[in-house]
N, CA, C and O atoms as CSV, one atom per row, in Angstrom:
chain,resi,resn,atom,element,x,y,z
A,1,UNK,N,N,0.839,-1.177,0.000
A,1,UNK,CA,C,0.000,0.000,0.000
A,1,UNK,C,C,0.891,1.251,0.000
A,1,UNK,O,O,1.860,1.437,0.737
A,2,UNK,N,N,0.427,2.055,-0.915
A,2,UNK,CA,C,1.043,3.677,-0.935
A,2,UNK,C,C,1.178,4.209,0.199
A,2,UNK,O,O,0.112,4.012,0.783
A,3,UNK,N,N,1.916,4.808,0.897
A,3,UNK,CA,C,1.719,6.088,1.988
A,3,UNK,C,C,1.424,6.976,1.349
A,3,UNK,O,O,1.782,7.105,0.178
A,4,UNK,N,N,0.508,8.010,2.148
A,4,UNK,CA,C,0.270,9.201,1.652
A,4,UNK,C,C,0.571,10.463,2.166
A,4,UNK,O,O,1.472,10.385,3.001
A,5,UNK,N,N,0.254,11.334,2.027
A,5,UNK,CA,C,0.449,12.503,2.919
A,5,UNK,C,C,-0.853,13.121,2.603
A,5,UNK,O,O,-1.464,13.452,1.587
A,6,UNK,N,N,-1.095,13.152,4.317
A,6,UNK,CA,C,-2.651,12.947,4.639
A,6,UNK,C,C,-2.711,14.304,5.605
A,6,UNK,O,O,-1.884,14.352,6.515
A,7,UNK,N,N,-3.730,15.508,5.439
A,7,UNK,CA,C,-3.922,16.546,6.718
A,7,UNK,C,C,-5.425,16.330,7.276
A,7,UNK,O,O,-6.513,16.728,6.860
A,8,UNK,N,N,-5.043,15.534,8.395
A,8,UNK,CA,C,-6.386,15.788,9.289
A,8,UNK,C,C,-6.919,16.825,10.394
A,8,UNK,O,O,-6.409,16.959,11.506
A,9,UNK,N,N,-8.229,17.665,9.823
A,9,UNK,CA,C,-8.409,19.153,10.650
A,9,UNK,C,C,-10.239,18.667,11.517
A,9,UNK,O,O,-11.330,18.371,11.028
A,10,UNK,N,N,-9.764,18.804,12.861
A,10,UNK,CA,C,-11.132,18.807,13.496
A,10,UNK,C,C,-10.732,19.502,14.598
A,10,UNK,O,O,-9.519,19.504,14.810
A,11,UNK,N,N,-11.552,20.188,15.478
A,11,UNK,CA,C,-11.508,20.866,16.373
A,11,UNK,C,C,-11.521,19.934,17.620
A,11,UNK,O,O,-11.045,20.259,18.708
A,12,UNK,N,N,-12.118,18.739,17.346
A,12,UNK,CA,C,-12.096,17.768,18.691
A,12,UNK,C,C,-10.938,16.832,19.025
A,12,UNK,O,O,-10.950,15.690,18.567
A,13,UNK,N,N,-10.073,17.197,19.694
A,13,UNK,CA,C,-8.733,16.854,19.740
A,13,UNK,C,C,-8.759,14.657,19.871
A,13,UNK,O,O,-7.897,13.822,19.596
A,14,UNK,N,N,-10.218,14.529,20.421
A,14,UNK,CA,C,-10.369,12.957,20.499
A,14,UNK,C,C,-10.217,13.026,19.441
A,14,UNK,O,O,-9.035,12.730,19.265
A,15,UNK,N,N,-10.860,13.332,18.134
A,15,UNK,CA,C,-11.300,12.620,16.929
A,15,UNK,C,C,-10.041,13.222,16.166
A,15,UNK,O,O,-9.869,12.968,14.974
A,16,UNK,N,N,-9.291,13.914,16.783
A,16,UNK,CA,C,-8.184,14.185,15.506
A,16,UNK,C,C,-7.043,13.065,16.152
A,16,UNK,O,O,-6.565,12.257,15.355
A,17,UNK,N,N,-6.776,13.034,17.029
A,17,UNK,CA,C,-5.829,12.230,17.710
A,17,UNK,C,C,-6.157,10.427,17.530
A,17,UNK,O,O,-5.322,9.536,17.691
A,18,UNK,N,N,-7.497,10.271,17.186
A,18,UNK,CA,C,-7.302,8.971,17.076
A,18,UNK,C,C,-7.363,8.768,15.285
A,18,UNK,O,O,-6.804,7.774,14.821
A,19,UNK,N,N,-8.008,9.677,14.411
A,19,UNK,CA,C,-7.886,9.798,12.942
A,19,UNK,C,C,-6.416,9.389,12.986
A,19,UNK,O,O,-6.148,8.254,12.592
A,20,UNK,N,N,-5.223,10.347,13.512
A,20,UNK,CA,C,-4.230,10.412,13.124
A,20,UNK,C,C,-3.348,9.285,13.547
A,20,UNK,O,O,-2.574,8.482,13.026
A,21,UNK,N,N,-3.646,9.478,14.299
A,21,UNK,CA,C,-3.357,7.672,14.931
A,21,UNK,C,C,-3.587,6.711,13.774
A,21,UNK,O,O,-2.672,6.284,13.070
A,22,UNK,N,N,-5.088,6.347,13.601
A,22,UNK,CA,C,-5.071,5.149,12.373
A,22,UNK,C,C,-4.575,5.080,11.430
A,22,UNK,O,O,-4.139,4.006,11.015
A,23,UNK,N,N,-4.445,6.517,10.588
A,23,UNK,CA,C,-3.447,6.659,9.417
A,23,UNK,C,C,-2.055,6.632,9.468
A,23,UNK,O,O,-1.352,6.394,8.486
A,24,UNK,N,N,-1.663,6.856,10.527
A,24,UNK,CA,C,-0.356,6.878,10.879
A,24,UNK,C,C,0.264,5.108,10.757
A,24,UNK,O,O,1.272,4.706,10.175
A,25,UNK,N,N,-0.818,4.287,11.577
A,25,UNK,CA,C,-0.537,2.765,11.757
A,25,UNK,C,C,-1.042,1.909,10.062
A,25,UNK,O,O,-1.260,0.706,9.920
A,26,UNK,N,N,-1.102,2.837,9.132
A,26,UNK,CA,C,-1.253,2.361,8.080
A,26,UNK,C,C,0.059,3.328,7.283
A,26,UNK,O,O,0.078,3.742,6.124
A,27,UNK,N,N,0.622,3.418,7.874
A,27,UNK,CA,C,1.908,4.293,7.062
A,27,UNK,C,C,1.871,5.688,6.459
A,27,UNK,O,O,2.880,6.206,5.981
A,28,UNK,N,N,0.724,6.262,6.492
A,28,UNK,CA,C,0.630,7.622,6.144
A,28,UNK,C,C,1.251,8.476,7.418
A,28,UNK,O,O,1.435,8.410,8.633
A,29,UNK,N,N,1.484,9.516,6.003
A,29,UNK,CA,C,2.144,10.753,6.428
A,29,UNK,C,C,1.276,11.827,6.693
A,29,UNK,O,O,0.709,12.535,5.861
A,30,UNK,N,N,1.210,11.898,8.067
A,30,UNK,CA,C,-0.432,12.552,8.883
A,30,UNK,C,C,0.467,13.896,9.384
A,30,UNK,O,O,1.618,13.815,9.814
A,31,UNK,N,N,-0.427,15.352,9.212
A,31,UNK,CA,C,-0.772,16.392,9.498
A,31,UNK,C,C,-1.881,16.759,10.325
A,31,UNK,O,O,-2.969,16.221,10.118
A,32,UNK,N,N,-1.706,17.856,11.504
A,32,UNK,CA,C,-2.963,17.821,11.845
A,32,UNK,C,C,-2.996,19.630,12.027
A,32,UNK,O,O,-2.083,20.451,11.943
A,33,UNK,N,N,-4.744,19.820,12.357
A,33,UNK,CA,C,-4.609,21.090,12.275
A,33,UNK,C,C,-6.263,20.920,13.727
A,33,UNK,O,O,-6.959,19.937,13.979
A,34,UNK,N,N,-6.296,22.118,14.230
A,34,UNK,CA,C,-7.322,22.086,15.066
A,34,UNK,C,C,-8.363,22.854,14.574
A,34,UNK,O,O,-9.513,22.656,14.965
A,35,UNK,N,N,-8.111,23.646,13.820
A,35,UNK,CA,C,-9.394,24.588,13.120
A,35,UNK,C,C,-8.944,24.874,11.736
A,35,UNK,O,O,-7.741,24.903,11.478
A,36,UNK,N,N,-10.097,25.143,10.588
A,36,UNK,CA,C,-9.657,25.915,9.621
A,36,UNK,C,C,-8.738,27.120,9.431
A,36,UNK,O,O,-8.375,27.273,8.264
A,37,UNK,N,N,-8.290,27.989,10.294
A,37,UNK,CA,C,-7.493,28.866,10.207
A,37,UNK,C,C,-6.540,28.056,10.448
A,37,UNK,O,O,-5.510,28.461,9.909
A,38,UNK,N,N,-6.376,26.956,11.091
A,38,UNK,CA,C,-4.986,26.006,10.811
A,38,UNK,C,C,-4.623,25.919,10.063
A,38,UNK,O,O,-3.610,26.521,9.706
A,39,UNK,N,N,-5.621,24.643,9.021
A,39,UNK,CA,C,-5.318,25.042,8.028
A,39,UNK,C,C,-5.556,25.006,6.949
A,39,UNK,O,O,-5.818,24.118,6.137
A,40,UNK,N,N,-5.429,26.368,6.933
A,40,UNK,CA,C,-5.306,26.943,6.037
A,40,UNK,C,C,-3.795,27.563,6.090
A,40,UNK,O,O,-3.243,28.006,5.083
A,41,UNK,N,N,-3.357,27.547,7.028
A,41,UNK,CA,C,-1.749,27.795,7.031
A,41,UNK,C,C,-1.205,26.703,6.487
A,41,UNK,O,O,-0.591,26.804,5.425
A,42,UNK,N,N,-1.361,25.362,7.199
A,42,UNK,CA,C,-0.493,24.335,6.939
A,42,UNK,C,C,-0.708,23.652,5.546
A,42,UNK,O,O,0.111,22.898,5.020
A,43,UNK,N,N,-1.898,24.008,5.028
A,43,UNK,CA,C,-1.694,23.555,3.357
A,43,UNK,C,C,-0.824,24.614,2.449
A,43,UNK,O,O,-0.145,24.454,1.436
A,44,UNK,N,N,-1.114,25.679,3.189
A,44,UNK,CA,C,-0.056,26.506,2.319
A,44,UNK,C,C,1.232,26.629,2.577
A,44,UNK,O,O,1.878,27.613,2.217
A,45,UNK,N,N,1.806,25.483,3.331
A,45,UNK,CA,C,3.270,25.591,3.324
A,45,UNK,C,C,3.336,24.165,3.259
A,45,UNK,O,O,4.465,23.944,3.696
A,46,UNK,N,N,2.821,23.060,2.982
A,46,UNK,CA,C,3.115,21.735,2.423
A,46,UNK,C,C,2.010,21.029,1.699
A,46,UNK,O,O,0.823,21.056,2.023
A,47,UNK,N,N,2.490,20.448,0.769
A,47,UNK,CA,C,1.572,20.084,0.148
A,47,UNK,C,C,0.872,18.157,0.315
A,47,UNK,O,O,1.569,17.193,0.633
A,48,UNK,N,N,-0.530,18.125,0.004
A,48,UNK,CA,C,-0.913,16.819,0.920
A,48,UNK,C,C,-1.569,16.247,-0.506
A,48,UNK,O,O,-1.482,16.938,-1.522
A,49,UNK,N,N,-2.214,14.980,-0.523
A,49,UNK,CA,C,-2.445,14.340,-1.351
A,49,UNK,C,C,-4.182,14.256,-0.653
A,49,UNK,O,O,-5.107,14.310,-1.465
A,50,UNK,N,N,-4.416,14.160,0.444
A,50,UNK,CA,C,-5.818,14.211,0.524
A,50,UNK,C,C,-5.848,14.788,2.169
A,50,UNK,O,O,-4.994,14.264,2.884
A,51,UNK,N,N,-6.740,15.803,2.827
A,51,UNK,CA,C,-7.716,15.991,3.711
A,51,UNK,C,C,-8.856,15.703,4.031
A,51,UNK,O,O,-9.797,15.558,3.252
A,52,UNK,N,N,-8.882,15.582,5.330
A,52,UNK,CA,C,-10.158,14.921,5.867
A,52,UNK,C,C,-10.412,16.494,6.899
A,52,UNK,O,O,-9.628,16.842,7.782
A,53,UNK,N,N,-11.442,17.113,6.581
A,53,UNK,CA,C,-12.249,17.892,7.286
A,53,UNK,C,C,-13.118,17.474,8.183
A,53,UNK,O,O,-13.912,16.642,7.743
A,54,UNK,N,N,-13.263,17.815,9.484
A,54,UNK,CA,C,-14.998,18.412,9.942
A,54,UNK,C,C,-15.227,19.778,9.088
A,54,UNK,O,O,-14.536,20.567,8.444
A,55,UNK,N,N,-16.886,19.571,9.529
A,55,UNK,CA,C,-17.442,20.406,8.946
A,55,UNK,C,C,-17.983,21.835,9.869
A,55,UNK,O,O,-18.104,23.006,9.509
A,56,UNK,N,N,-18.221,21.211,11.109
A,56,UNK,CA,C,-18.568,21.943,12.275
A,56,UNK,C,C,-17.276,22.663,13.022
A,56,UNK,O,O,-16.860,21.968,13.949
A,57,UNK,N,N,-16.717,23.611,12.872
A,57,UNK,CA,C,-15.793,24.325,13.336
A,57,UNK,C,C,-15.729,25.720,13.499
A,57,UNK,O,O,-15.990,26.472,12.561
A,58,UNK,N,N,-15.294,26.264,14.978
A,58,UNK,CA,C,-15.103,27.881,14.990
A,58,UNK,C,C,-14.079,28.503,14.210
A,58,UNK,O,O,-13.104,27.985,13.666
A,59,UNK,N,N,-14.507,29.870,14.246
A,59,UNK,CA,C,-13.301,30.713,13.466
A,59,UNK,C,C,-13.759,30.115,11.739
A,59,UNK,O,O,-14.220,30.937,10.947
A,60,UNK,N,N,-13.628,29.119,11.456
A,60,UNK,CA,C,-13.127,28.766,9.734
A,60,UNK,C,C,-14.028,27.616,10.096
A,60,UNK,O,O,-14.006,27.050,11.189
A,61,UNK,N,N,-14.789,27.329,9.131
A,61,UNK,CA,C,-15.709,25.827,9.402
A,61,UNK,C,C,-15.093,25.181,8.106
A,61,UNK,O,O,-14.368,25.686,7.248
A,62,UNK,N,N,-15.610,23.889,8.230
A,62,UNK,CA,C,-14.779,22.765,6.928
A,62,UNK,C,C,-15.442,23.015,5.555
A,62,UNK,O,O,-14.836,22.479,4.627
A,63,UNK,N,N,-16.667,23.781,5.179
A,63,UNK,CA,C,-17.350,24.342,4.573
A,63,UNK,C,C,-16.192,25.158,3.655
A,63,UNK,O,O,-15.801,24.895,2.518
A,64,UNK,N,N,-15.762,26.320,4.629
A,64,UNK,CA,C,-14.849,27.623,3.738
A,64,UNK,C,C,-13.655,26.858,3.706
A,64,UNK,O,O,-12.982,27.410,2.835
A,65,UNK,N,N,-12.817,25.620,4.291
A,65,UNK,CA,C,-11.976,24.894,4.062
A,65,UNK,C,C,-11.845,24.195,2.461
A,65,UNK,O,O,-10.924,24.211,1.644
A,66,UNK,N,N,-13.083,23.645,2.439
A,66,UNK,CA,C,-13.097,22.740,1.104
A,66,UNK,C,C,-13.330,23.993,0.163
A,66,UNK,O,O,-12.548,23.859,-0.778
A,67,UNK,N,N,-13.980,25.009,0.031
A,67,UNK,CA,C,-14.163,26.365,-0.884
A,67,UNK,C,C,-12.962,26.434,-0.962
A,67,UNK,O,O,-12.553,25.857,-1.970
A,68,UNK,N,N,-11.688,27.163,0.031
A,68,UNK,CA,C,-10.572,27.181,-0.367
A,68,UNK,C,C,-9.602,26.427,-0.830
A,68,UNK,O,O,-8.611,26.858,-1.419
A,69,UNK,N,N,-9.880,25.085,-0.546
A,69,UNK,CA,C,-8.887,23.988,-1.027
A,69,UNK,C,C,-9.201,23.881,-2.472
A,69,UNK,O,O,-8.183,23.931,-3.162
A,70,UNK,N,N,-10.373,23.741,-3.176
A,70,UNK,CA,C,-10.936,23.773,-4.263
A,70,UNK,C,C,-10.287,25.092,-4.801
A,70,UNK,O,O,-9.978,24.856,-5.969
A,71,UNK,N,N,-9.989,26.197,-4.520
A,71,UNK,CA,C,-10.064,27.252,-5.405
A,71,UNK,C,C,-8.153,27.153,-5.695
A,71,UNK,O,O,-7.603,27.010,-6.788
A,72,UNK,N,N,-7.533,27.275,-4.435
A,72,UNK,CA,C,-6.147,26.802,-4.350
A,72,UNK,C,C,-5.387,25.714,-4.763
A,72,UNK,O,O,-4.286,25.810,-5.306
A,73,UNK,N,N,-6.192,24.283,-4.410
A,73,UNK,CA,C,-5.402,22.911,-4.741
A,73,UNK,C,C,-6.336,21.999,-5.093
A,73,UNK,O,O,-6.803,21.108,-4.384
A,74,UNK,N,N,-6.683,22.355,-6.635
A,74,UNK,CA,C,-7.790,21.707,-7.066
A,74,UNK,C,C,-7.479,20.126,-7.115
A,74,UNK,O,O,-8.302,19.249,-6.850
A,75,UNK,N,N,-6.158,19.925,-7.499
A,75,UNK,CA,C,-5.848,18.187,-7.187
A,75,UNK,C,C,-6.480,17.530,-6.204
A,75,UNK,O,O,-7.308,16.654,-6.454
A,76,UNK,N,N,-6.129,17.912,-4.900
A,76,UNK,CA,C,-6.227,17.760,-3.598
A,76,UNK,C,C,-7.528,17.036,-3.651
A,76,UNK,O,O,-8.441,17.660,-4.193
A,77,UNK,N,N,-7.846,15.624,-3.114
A,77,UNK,CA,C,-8.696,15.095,-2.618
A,77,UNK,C,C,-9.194,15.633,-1.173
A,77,UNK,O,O,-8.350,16.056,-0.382
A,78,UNK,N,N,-10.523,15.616,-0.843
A,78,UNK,CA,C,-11.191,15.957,-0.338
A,78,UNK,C,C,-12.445,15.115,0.524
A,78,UNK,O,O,-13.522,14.892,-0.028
A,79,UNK,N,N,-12.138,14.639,2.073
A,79,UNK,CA,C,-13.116,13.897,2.309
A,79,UNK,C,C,-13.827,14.570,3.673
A,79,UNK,O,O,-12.988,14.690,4.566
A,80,UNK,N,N,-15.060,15.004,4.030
A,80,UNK,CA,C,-15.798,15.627,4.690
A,80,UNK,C,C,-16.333,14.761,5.698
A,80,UNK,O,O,-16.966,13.728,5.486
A,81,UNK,N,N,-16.001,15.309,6.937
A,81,UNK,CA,C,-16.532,14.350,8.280
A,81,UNK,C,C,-17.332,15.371,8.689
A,81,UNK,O,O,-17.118,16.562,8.465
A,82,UNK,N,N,-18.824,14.630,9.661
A,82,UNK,CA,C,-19.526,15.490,10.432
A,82,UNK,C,C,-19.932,14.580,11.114
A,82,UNK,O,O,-19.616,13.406,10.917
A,83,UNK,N,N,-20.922,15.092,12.292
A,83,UNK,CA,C,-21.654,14.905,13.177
A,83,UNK,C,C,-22.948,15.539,13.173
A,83,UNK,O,O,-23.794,14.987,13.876
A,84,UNK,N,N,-23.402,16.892,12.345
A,84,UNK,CA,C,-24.456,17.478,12.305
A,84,UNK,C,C,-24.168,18.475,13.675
A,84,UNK,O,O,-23.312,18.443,14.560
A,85,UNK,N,N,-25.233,19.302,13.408
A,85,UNK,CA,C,-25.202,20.202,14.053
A,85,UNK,C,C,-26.222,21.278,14.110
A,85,UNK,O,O,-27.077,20.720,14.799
A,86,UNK,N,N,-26.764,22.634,13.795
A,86,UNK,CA,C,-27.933,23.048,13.841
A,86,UNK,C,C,-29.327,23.020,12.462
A,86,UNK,O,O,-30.407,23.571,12.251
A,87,UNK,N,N,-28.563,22.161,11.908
A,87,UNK,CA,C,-29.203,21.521,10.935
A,87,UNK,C,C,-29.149,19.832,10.502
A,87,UNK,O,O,-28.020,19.388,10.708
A,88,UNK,N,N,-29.889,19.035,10.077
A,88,UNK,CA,C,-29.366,17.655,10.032
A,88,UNK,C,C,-27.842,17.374,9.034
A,88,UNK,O,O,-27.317,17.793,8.003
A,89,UNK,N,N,-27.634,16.534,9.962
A,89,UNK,CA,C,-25.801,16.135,9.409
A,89,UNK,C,C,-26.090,16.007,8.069
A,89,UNK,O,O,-25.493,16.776,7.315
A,90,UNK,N,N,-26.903,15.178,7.569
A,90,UNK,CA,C,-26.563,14.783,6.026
A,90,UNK,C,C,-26.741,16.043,4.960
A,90,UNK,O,O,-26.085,16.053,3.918
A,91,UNK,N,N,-27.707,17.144,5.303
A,91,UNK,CA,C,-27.281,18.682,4.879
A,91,UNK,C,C,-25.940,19.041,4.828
A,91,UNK,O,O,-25.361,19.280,3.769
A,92,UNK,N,N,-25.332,19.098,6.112
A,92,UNK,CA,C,-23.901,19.535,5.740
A,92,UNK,C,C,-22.837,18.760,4.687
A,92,UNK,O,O,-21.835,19.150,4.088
A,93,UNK,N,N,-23.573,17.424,4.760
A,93,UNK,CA,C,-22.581,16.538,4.080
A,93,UNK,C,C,-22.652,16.811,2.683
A,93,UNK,O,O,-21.804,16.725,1.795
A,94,UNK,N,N,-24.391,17.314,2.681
A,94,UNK,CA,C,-24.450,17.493,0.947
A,94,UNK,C,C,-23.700,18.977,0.308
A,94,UNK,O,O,-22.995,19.008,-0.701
A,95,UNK,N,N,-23.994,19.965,1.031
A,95,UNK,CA,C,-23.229,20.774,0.722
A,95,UNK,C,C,-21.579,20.909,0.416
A,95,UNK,O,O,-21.037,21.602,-0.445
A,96,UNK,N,N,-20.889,19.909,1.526
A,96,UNK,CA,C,-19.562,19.263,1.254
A,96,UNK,C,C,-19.269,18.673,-0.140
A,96,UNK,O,O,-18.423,18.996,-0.973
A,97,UNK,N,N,-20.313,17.615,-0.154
A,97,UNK,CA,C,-20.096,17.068,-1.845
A,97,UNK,C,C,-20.205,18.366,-2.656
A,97,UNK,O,O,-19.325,18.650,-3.468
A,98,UNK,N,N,-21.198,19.109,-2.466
A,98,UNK,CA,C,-21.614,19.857,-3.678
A,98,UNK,C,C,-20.348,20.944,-4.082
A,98,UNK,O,O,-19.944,21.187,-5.219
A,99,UNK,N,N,-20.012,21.336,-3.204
A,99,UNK,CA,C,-18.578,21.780,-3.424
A,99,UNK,C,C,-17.103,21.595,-3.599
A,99,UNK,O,O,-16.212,22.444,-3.586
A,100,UNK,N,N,-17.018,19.853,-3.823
A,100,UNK,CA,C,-15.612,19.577,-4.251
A,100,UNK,C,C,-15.209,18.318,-3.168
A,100,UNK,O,O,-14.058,17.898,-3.049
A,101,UNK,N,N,-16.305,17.834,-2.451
A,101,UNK,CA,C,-15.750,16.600,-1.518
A,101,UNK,C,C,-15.637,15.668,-2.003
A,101,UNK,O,O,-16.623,15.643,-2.740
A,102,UNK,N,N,-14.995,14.591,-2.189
A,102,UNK,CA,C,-14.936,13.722,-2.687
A,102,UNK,C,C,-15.414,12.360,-2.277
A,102,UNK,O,O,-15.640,11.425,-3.045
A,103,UNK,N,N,-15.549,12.363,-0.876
A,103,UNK,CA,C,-16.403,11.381,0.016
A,103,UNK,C,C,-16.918,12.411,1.497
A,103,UNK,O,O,-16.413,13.478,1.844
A,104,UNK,N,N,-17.892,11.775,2.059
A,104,UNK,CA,C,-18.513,12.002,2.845
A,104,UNK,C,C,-17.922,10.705,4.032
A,104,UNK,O,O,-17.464,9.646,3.601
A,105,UNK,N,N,-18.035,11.031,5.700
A,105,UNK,CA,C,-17.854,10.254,6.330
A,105,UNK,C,C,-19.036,10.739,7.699
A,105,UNK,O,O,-19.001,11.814,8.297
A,106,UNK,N,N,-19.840,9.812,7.895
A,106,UNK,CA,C,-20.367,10.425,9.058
A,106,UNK,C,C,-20.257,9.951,10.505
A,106,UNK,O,O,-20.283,8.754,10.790
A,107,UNK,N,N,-20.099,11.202,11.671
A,107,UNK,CA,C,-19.776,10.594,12.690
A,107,UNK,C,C,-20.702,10.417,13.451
A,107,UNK,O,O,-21.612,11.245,13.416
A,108,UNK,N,N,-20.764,9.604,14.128
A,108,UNK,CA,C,-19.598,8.804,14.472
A,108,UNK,C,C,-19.441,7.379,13.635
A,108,UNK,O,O,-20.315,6.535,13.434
A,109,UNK,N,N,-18.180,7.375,13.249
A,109,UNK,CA,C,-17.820,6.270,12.487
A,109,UNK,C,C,-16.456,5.060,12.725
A,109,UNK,O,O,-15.393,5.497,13.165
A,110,UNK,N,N,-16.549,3.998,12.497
A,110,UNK,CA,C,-15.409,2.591,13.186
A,110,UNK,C,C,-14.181,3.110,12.036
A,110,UNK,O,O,-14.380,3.961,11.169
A,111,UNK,N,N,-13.277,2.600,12.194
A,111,UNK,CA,C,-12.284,2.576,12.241
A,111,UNK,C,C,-12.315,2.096,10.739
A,111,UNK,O,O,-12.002,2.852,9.819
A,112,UNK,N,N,-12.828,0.416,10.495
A,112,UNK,CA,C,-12.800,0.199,9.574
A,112,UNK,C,C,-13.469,0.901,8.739
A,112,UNK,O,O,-13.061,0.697,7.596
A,113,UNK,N,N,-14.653,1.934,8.810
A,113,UNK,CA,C,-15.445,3.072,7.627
A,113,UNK,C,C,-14.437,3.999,7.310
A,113,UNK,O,O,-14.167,4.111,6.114
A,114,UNK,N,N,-13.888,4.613,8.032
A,114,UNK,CA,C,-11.986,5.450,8.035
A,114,UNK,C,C,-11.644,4.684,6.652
A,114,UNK,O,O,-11.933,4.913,5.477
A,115,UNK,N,N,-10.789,3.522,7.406
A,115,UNK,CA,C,-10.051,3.041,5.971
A,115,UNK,C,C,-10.380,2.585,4.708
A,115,UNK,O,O,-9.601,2.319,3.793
A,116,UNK,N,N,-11.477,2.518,4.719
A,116,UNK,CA,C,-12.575,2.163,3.530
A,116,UNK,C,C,-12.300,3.398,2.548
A,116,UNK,O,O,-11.619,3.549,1.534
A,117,UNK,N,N,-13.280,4.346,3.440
A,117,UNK,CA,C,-13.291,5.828,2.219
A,117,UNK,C,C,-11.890,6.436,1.811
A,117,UNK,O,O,-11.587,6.868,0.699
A,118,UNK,N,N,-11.102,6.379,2.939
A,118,UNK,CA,C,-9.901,6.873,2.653
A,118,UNK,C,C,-9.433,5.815,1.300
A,118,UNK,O,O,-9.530,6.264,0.158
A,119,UNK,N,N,-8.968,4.511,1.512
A,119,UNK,CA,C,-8.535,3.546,0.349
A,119,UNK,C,C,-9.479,3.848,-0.928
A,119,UNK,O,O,-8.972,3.443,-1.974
A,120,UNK,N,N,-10.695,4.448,-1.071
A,120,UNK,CA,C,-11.635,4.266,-2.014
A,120,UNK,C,C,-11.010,5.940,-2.779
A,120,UNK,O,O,-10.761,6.107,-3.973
A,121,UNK,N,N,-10.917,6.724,-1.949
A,121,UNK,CA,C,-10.510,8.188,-2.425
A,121,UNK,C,C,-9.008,8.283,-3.119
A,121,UNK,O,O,-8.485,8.842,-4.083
A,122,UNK,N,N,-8.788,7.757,-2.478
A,122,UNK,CA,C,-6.557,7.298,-2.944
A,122,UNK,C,C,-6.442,6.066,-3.584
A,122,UNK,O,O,-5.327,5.546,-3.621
A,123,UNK,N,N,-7.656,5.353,-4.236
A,123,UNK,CA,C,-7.233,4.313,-5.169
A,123,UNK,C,C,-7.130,5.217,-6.347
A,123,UNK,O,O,-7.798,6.205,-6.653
A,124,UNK,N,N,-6.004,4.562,-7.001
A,124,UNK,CA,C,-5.824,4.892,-8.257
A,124,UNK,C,C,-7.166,5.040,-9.687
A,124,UNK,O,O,-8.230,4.505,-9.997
A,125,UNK,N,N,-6.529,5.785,-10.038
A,125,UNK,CA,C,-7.402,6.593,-11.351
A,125,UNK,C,C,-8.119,4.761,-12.061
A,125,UNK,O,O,-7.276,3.874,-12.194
A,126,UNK,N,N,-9.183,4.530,-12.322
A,126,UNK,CA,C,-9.662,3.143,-12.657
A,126,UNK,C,C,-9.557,2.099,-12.222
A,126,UNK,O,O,-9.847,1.041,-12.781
A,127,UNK,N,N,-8.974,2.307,-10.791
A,127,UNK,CA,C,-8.844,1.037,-9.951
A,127,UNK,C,C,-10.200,0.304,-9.391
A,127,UNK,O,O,-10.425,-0.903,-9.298
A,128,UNK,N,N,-11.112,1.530,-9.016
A,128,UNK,CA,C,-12.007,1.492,-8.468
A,128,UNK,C,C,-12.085,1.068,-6.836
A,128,UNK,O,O,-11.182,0.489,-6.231
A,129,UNK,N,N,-13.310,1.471,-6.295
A,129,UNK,CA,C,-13.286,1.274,-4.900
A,129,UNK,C,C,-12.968,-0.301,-4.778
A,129,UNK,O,O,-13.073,-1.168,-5.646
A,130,UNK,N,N,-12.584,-0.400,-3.561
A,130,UNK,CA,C,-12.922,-1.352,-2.691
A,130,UNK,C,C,-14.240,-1.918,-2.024
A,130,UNK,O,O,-14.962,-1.241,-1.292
A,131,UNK,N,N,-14.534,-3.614,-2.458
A,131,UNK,CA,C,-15.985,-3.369,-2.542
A,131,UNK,C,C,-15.660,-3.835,-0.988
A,131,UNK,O,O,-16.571,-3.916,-0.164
C-alpha cells in the first residue's frame, strides 16, 4: 500500500488524535490542524495528497476549508466528516459534496469506515473502490 500525505483538521482533539493515529498505523504521512485557520496555514506551506475535514468548526468551518482547497489545490482530494449540528448532518454533508468533496464520512464512524473511504478516495485513477 502507498503512503500518503494525509492533513487531518477537526476541532475535537479525540477525533483528531485517534484519525491520526489510524493513518499513521497504516503508514501515512499525517498532518494535523485544530481549526480551519490552521489550516489553512499548513496547506499553504506543504503540500498533501488528501484531507479529511470536519465540517462543524469555529473561526473557519470545513465548509470555507473545502471552498478554499478547491479554489487553491484543485488536485487535492477531499473527504468531509460530520456529526451534524444546527441543521441535520446529512445537509452539511451534501453541501460538502456539492462543493468539491470527494467522500462524505459520518460521525460517528469505526475505524474500519476510516479506511474504507480513505482507500476508495486514494485508489488509483480506474482502480475502483474497494468493494
Amino acid at each position: 500500500m502507498k503512503a500518503w500525505s494525509i492533513l487531518v483538521v477537526d476541532d475535537e482533539p479525540s477525533i483528531l488524535a485517534l484519525v491520526s493515529r489510524a493513518l499513521q498505523k497504516r503508514g501515512h504521512t499525517i498532518a494535523t490542524a485544530g481549526d480551519g485557520v490552521e489550516a489553512g496555514r499548513v496547506v499553504s506551506s506543504q503540500a498533501f495528497d488528501l484531507v479529511l475535514t470536519d465540517l462543524l468548526m469555529p473561526d473557519k468551518d470545513g465548509i470555507q476549508v473545502i471552498a478554499e482547497l478547491r479554489r487553491k489545490f484543485p488536485a487535492v482530494k477531499i473527504i468531509a466528516m460530520s456529526g451534524g449540528g444546527h441543521i441535520p448532518q446529512d445537509q452539511y454533508l451534501k453541501i460538502a459534496k456539492g462543493l468539491g468533496a470527494h467522500a462524505l464520512l459520518d460521525k460517528p464512524f469505526t475505524i474500519d469506515q476510516l479506511y474504507a473511504v480513505v482507500d476508495s478516495v486514494l485508489a488509483p485513477e480506474g482502480a475502483g473502490a474497494p468493494s
